[in-house]
N, C-alpha and C positions, 0 to 999 in steps of 0.2 A: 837181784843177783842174776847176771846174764847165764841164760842157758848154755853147755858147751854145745848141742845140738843147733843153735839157732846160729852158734857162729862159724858152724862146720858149714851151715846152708847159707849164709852171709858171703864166706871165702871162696866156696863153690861157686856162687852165683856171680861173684865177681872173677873170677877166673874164666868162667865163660863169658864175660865181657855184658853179661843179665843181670846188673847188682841190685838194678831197681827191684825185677822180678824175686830175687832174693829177700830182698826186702820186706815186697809183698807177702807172701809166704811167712817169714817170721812175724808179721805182723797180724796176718789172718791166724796163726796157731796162738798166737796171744789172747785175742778177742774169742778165741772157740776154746782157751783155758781157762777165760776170766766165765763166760759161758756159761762153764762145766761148774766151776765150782759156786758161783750163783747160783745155780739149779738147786745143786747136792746142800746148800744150805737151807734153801725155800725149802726141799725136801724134808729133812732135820726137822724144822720148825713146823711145821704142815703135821709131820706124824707126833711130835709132843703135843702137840694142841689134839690131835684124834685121840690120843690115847687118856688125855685129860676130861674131855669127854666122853671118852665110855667111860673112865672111874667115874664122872660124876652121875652117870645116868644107872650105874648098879651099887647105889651105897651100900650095899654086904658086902662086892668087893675090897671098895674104897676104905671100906674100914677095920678092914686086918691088918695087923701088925706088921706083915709081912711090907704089904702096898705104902704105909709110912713111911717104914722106915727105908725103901727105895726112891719114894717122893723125897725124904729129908737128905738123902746121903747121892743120891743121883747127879745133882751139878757140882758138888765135890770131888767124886768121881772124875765125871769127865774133865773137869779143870787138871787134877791130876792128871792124868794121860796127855793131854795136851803140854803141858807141863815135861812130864816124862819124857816125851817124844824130842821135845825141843829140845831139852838138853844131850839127849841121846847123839843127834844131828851136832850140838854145837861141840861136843865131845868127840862127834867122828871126823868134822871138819878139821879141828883141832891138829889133832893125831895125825892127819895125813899132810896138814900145813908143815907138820914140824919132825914127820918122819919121812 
C-alpha cells in the first residue's frame, strides 16, 4: 500500500525537476522501515526466549499456576490482538472509502 507521505515527496521532488532525489528518499525511508520493524521483531523473539529461560532456570517459579496459564494462553492472546488490530484498520479503511 503506497504511503501518502512518500507520494507527497515523489510530487515534490518532481516538481523541482529532483525526481530521482525523490525517489531516493522514498526508497531510503523504505529500507530504514523495513529496518525498524526487523529489529522490533529480533527484539520480540530475543526477550521470549530470555524470559523462557529464566522460567526454566527457577522451577518454583515456572511452576505456579499463575506462569501456566500465561505460557498456555499468551500466543492466543497475541493472535488475538493482532487479529483485532487488523480488523479494526480494515473496518476504518472501509468507513472512509465509503463515507
Amino acid at each position: 500500500m503506497p504511503s501518502p507521505s512518500a507520494v507527497v515527496v515523489l510530487v515534490g521532488a518532481a516538481a523541482l525537476g529532483q525526481a530521482w532525489f525523490g525517489l531516493l528518499l522514498v526508497v531510503a525511508y523504505g529500507v530504514g522501515l523495513a529496518l525498524t520493524l526487523t529489529a522490533a521483531g529480533f527484539a520480540v523473539v530475543r526477550l521470549g526466549s530470555g524470559v523462557t529461560r529464566l522460567l526454566d532456570r527457577r522451577p518454583r517459579l515456572a511452576a505456579s499456576p499463575m506462569t501456566a496459564l500465561v505460557r498456555r494462553t499468551a500466543p492466543l492472546m497475541s493472535a488475538f490482538v493482532v487479529v483485532a488490530l487488523g480488523a479494526g484498520l480494515v473496518l476504518k479503511g472501509a468507513a472512509s472509502a465509503l463515507g
